[in-house]
C-alpha positions in Angstrom: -21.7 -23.6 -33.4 -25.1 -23.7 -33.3 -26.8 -20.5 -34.1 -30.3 -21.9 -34.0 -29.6 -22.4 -30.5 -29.8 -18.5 -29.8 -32.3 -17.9 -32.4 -35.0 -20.7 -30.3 -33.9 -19.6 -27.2 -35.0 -16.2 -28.1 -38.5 -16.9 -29.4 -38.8 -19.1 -26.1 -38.6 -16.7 -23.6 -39.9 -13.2 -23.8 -37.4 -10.6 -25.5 -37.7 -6.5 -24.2 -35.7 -4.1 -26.0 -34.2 -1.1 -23.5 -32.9 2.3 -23.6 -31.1 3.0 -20.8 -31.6 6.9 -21.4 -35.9 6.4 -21.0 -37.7 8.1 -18.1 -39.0 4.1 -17.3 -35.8 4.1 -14.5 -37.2 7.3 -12.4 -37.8 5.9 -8.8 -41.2 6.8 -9.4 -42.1 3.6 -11.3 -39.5 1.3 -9.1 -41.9 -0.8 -8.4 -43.7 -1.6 -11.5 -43.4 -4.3 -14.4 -41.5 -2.4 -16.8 -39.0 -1.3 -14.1 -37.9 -5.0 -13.4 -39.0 -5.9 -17.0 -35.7 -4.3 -18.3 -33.9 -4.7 -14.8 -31.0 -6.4 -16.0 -30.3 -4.1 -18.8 -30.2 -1.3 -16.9 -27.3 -3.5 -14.9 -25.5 -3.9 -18.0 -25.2 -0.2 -17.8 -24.3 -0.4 -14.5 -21.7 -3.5 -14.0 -19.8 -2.4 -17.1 -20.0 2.0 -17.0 -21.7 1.9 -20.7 -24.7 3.5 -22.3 -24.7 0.8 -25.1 -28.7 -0.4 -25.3 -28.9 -4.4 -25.2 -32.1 -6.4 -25.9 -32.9 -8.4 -22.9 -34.4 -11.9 -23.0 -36.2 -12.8 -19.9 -36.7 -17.2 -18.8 -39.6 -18.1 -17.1 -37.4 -21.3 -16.0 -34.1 -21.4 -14.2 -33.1 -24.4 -16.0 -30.1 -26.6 -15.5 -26.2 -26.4 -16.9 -27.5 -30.0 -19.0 -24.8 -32.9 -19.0 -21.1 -32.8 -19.4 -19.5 -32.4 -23.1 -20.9 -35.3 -25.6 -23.6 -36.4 -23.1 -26.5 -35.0 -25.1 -28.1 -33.5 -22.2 -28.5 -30.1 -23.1 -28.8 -26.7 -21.0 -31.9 -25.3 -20.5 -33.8 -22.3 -19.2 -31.7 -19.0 -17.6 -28.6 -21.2 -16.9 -28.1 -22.6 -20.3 -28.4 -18.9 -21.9 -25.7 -16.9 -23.3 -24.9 -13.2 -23.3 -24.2 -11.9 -27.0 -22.3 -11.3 -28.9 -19.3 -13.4 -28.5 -16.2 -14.6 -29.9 -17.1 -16.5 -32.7 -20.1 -15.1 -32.8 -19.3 -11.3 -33.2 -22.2 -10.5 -35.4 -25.2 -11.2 -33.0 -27.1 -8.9 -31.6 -25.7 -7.3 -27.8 -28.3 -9.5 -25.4 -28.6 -10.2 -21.9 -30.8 -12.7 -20.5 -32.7 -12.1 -16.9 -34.2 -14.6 -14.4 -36.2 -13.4 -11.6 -36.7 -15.6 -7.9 -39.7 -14.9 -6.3 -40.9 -15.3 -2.6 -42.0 -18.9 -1.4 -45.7 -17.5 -1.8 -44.3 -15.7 -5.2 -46.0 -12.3 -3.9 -42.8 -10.7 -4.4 -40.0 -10.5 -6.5 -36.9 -11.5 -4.6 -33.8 -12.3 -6.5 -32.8 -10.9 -10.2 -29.8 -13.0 -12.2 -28.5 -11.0 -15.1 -26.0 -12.1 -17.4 -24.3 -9.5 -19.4 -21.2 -8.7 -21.5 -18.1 -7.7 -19.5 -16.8 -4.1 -20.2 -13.6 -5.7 -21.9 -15.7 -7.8 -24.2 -18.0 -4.6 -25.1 -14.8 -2.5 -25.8 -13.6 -5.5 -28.2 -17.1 -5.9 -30.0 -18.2 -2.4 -30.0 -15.0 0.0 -31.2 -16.5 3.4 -30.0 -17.7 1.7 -26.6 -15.4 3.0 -23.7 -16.8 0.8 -20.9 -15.0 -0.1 -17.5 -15.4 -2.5 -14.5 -18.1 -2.7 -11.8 -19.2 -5.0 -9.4 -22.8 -5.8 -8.7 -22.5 -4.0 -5.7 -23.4 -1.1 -8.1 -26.0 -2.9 -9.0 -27.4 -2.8 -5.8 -26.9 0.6 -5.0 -28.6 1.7 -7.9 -31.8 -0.5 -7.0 -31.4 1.0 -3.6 -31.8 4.1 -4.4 -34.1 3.9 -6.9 -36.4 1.9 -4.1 -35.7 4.4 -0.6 -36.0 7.4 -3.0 -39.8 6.2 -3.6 -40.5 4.4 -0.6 -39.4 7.4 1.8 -41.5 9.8 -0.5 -44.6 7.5 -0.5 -44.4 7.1 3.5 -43.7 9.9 5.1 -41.8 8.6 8.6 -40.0 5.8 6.9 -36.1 5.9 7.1 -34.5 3.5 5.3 -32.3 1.6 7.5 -28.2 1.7 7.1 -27.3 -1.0 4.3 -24.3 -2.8 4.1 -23.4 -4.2 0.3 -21.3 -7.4 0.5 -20.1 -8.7 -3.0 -19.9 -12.6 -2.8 -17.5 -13.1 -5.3 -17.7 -16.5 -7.9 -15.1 -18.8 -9.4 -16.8 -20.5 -11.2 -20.0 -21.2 -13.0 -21.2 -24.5 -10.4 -20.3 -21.8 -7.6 -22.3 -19.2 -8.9 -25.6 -20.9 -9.3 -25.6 -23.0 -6.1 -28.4 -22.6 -4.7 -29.8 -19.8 -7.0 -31.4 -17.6 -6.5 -29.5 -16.8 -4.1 -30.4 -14.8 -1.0 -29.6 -11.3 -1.3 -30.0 -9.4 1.7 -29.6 -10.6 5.6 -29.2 -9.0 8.8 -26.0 -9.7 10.1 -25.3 -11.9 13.3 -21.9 -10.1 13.8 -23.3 -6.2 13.1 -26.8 -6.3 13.6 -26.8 -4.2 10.1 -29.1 -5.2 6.9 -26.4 -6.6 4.4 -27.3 -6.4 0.3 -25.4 -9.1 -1.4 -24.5 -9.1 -4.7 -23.9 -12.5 -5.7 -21.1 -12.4 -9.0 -19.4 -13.8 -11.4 -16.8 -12.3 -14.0 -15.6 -14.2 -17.0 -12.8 -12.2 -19.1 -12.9 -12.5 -22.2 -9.7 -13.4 -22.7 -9.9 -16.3 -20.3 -7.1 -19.1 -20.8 -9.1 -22.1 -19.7 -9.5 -24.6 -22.3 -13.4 -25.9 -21.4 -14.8 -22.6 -20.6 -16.7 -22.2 -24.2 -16.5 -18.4 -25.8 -19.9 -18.3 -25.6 -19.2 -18.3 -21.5 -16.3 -15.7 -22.1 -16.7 -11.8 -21.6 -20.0 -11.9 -19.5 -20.7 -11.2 -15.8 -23.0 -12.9 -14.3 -24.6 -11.0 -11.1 -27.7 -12.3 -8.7 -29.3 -8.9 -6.8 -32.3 -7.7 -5.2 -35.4 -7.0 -6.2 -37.1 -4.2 -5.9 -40.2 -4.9 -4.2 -37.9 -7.9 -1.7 -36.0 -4.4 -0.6 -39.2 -2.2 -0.5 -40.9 -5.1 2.0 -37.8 -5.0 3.8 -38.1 -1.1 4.6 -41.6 -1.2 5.1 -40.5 -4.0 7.5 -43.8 -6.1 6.2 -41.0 -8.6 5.5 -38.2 -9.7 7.8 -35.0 -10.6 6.3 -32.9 -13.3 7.4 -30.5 -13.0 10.2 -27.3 -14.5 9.1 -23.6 -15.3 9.4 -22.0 -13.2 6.1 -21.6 -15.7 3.3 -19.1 -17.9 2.9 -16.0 -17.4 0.6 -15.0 -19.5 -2.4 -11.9 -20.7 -3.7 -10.7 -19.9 -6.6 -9.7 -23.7 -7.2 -12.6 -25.8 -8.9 -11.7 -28.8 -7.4 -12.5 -27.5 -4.1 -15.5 -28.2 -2.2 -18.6 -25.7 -2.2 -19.4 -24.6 1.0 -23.1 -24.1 1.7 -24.8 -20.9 3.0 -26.6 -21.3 6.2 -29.4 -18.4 4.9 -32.4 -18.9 3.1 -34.6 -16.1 1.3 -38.1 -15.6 3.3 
């Protein structure tokens, strides 16, 4: 294994420590820097029940999955990161990495994509931890919160609308990043609702397939809104999509992937 790997990919990209105890996650600074600066380590909180405090490491680039085994091409950028620790690899530090989709004018940040540890690879690395499942639909919700708890005390009048969270659920890694960032909210052609989507991936740790690497093992993987995307939306300064919901995936790798007709503003 190469450890040098984690160590360059590290100094690349820009690293945030996070406490998910600090005051930084009242709704009052929602929309800020530091609030979507250690986004996706509040979500590791979230999408595995846990107060355990990772460093974050944040990619500028989305990168590609590189070329297949022996090719040479390597990964690069968000998608060629890794959550830590892993098997193998027990004794690095617990990191997530975070890539944030922005609006076609990049005024606004859109999508987040977190990967993080799965709760039953935090309960095998950490002893004393005593995490447990999630979605990224909890994800969501606490974003959505955080976001109508601010934006309906900075404009007095505004109701949030009703929010539907859907949780588009991955197979596999080619699945998961089609087409990322993926569009995470739409109003519904068959409700007439605003949908949230959670776009996710869970890898066991204990996973049986043979070419998943460990270092691919143990993580979720979970694309979700924005803050300011959702605070547009509400304002209704931005209109979001109207959609058919997205489409399901098979569980089978060999099977085609369907495409999305819904495209982030």
């Amino acid at each position: 294994m190469n450890i040098g790997k984690f160590i360059s990919a590290a100094a690349a990209a820009t690293v945030v420590s996070v406490g998910l105890s600090a005051p930084a996650y009242a709704a009052k600074d929602v929309f800020s820097a530091k609030y979507l600066n250690k986004y996706c380590g509040v979500a590791q909180g979230q999408i595995a029940n846990t107060d355990l405090d990772p460093a974050i490491v944040i990619y500028s680039e989305l990168g590609s999955a590189g070329g297949p085994p022996g090719s040479g091409i390597p990964a690069t950028g968000f998608i060629g990161s890794d959550a830590l620790p892993f098997d193998g690899a027990e004794f690095l530090p617990h990191t997530v990495t975070q890539y944030v989709g922005f609006s076609s004018d990049e005024s606004y940040a859109q999508t987040v994509m977190c990967k993080m540890k799965s709760w039953d690879a935090l309960n095998t690395y950490y002893p004393d931890s005593s995490a447990a499942g999630s979605t990224c639909v909890d994800v969501n919700q606490k974003v959505a919160r955080d976001v109508i708890k601010q934006v309906e005390a900075d404009n007095p009048g505004v109701v949030a609308p009703v929010i539907v969270y859907d949780n588009w659920v991955s197979y596999t890694g080619q699945q998961w990043t089609d087409d990322a960032p993926a569009p995470t909210a739409y109003i519904s052609t068959a409700d007439g609702l605003l949908h949230v989507v959670g776009k996710e991936l869970y890898v066991e740790r204990t996973n049986p397939i043979p070419f998943i690497p460990p270092s691919k093992k143990g993580v979720d993987y979970c694309q979700t809104i924005a803050p300011d995307y959702l605070g547009e939306i509400i304002l209704e300064n931005v209109q979001a999509p109207v959609c058919d919901a997205p489409p399901a995936y098979s569980p089978n790798p060999f099977f085609p992937i369907p495409t999305w007709d819904c495209q982030n503003p």
